[in-house]
C-alpha positions as CSV (number, residue, x, y, z in Angstrom):
1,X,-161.6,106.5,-34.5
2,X,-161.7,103.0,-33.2
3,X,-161.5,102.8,-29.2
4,X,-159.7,100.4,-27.8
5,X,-161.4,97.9,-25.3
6,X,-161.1,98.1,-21.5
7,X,-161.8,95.3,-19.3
8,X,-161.4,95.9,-15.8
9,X,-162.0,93.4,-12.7
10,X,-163.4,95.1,-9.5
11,X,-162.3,93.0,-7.1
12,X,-164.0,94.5,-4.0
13,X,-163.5,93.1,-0.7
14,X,-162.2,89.6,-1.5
15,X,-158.9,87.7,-1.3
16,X,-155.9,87.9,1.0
17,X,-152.6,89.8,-0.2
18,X,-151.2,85.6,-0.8
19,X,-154.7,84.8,-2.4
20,X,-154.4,87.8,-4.2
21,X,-150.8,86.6,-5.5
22,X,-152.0,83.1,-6.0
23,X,-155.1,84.6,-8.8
24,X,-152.9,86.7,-10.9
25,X,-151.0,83.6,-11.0
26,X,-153.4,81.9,-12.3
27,X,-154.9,84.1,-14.3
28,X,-151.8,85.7,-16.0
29,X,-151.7,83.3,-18.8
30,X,-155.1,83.6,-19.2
31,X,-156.3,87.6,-19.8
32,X,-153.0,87.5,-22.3
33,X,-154.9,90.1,-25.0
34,X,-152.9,92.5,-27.4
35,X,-156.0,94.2,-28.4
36,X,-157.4,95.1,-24.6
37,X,-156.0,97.1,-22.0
38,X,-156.8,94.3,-18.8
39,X,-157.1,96.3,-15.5
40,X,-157.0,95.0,-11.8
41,X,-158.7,96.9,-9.2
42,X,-157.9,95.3,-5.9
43,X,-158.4,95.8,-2.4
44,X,-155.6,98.8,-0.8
45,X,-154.1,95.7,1.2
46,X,-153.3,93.9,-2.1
47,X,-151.7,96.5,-4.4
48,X,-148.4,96.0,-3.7
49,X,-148.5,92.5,-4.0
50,X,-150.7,92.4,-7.2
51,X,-148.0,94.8,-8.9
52,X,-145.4,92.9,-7.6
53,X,-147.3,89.6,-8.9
54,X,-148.5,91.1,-12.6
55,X,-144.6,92.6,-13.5
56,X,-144.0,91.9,-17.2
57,X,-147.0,91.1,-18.1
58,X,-150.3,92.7,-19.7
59,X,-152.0,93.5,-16.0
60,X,-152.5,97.1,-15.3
61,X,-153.1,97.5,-11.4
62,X,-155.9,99.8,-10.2
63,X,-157.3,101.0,-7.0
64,X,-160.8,100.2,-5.5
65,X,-161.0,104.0,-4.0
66,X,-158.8,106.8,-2.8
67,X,-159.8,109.7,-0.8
68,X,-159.4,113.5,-2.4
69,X,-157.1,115.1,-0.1
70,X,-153.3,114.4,-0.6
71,X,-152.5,113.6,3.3
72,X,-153.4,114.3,6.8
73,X,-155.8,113.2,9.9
74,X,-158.4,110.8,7.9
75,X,-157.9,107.7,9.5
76,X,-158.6,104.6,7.4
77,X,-158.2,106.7,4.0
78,X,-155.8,106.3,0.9
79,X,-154.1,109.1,-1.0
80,X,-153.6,109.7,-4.5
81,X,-149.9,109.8,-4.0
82,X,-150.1,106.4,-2.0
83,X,-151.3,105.1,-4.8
84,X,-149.1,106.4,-7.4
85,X,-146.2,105.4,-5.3
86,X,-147.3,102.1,-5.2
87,X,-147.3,101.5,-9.1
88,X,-151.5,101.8,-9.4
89,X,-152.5,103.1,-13.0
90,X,-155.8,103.6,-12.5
91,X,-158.6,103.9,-9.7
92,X,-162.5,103.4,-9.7
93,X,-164.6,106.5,-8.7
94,X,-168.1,106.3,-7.1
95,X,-169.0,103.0,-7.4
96,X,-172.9,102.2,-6.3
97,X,-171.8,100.5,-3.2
98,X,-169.8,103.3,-2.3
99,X,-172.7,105.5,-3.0
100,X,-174.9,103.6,-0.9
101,X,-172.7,101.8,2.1
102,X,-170.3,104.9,2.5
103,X,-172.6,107.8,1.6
104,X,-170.8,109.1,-1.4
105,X,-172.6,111.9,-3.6
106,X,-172.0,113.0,-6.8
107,X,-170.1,116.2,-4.7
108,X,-167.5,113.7,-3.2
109,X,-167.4,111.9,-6.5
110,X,-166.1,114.9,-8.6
111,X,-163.6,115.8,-5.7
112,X,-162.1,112.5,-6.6
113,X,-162.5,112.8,-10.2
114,X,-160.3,116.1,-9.4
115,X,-157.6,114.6,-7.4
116,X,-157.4,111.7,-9.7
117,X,-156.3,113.6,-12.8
118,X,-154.2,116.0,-10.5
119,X,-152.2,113.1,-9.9
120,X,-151.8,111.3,-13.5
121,X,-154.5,108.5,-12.4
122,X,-157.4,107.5,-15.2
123,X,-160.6,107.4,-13.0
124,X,-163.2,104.9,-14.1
125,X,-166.4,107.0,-12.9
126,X,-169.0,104.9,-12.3
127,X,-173.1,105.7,-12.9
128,X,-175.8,103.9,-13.0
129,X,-179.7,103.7,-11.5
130,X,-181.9,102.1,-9.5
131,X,-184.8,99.1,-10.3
132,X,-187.2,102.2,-9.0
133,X,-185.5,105.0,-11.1
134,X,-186.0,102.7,-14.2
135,X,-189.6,101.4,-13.8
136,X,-190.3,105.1,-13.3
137,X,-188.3,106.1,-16.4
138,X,-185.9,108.6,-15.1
139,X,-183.2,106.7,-15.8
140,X,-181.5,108.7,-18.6
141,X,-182.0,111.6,-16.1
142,X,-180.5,110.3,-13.6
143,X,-177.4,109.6,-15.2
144,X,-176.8,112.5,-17.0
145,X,-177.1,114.4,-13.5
146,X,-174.5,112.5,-12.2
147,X,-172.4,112.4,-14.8
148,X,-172.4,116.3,-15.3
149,X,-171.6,117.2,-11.7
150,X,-168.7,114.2,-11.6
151,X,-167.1,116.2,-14.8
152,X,-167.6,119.4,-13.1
153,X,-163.9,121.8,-13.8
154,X,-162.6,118.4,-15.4
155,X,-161.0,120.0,-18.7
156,X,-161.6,118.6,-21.9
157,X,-157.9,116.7,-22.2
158,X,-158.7,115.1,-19.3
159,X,-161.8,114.2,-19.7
160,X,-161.2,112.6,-23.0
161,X,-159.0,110.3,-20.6
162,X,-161.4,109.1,-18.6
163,X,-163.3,106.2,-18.4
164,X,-167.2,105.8,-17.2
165,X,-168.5,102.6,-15.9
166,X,-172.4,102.1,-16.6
167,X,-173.8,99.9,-14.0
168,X,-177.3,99.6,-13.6
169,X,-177.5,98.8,-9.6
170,X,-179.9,96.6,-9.8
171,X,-177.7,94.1,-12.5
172,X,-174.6,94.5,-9.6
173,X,-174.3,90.9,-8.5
174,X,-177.8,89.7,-9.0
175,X,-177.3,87.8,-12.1
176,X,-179.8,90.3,-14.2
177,X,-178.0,91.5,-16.9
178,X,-179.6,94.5,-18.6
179,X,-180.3,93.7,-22.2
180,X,-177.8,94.5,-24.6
181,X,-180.2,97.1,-25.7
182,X,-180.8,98.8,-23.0
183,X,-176.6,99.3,-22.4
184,X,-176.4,100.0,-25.4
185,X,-178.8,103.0,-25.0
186,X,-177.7,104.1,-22.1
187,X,-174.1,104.4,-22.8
188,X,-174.8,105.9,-26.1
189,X,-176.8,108.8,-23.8
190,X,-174.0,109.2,-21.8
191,X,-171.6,109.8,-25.1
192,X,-174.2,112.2,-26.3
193,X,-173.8,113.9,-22.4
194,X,-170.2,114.5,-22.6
195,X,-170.6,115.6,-26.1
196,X,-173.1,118.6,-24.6
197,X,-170.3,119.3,-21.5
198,X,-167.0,119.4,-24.5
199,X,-167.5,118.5,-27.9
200,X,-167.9,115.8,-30.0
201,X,-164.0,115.0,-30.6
202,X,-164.5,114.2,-26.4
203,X,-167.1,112.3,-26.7
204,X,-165.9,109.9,-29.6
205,X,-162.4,109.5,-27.9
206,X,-163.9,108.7,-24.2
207,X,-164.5,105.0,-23.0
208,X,-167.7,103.9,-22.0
209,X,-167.9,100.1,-19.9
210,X,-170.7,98.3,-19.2
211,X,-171.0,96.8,-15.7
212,X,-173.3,94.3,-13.8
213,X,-173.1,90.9,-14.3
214,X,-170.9,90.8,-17.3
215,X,-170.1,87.3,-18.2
216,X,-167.9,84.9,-20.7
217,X,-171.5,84.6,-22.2
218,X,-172.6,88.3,-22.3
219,X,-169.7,89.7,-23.4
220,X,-169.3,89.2,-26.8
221,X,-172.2,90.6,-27.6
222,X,-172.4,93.9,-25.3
223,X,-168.7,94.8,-26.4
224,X,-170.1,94.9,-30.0
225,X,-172.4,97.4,-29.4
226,X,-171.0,100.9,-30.7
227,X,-170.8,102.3,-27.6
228,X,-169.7,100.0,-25.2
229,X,-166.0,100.3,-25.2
230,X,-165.4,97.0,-22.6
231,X,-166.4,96.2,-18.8
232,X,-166.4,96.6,-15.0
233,X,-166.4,93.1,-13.8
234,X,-167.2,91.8,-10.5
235,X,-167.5,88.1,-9.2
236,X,-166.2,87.0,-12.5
237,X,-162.6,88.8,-12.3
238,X,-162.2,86.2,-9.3
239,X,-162.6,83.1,-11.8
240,X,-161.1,81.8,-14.8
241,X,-164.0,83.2,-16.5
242,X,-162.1,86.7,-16.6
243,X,-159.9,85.0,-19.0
244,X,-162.7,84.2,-21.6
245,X,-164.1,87.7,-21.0
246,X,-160.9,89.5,-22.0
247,X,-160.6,87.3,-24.5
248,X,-164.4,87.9,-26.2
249,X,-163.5,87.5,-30.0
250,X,-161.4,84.3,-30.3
């Protein structure tokens, strides 16, 4: 069963609501791709904008984050229903720098995981390891730890929904990308994971990105690979790069 490609931008804590407006704009004409489903994932501030901005055309809009309780005293949180309401699609999940700024564990990630589905939203779960965890080859370890407590009570129909990012922290914004080897291997473990948790039917139909440092140039040839399914991309979503990412093949 081919997979079809996803290729999200994780926008994190850049542009304005009108800069915001302004990129999809320019970028519209740009990520046009019949063969990829082309996420957004923006700051809270700029979803309704963003949806507002990417109506009729190939742009899904996700979240950044969302909190897993439906309402009440949490000052400074999001909802799942918020973001339902507001037209998002899908909404990224334990991201390293949540993990490390915000104190997220892999508890807090699979409450998420949880609400998300609850409330028809296709969390991109995101995993990955540390420079120190892969000099001292844990890595594959590591990963499968958190990706078995994340899927904890997820069922099998929803979990062939999902969608796991692999980011190796130490590729996040540092310009190292990890060899296309090395994603390759580690996404491939992580197919093999979900095939222990459900079955191999799960496994095949689940999508596996790659994340950290994708670019126009790396992405041809990690989207190849047989087990990397498309990619979280950061500081490259902001630029007309995203375009030539999205657009890998032609």
């Amino acid at each position: 069963m081919a997979r079809r490609k996803i290729i999200a931008g994780n926008w994190k804590m850049n542009m304005t609501p009108s800069q915001a407006v302004e990129l999809v704009n320019s970028l519209r004409p740009l990520v046009v791709n019949e063969d990829v489903d082309v996420v957004f994932c923006v700051p809270a501030i700029d979803i309704i904008p963003v949806v507002e901005a990417a109506k009729g055309s190939n742009i899904v809009v996700g979240a950044e984050n969302m909190y897993y309780e439906e309402s009440g005293a949490y000052t400074g949180e999001i909802a799942p229903a918020m973001l339902t309401d507001a037209g998002v699609k899908y909404v990224i999940i334990g991201h390293s720098e949540r993990r490390e700024y915000f104190a997220e564990n892999d508890e807090i990630v699979n409450k998420k995981v949880l609400k998300a589905f609850e409330h028809g939203l296709t969390p991109i779960i995101c995993c990955g390891e540390t420079l120190t965890q892969r000099e001292q080859g844990v890595t594959i370890d590591f990963i499968r730890q958190q990706i078995k407590i994340a899927f904890l009570n997820v069922t099998t129909a929803q979990a062939a929904q999902a969608v796991i990012a692999y980011e190796p922290i130490w590729a996040i914004g540092t310009g190292k990308v990890a060899t296309t080897e090395q994603a390759q291997e580690v996404c491939k473990a992580i197919r093999d994971c979900i095939t222990e948790i459900y079955d191999p039917t799960t496994a095949e139909a689940i999508r596996i990105q790659y994340g950290g440092s994708v670019s126009a140039g790396s992405a041809p040839e990690l989207f190849s690979q047989p087990d990397i399914d498309g990619g979280l991309v950061g500081g490259a979503s902001l630029k007309p790069d995203f375009g030539a990412i999205v657009n890998y093949k032609k």
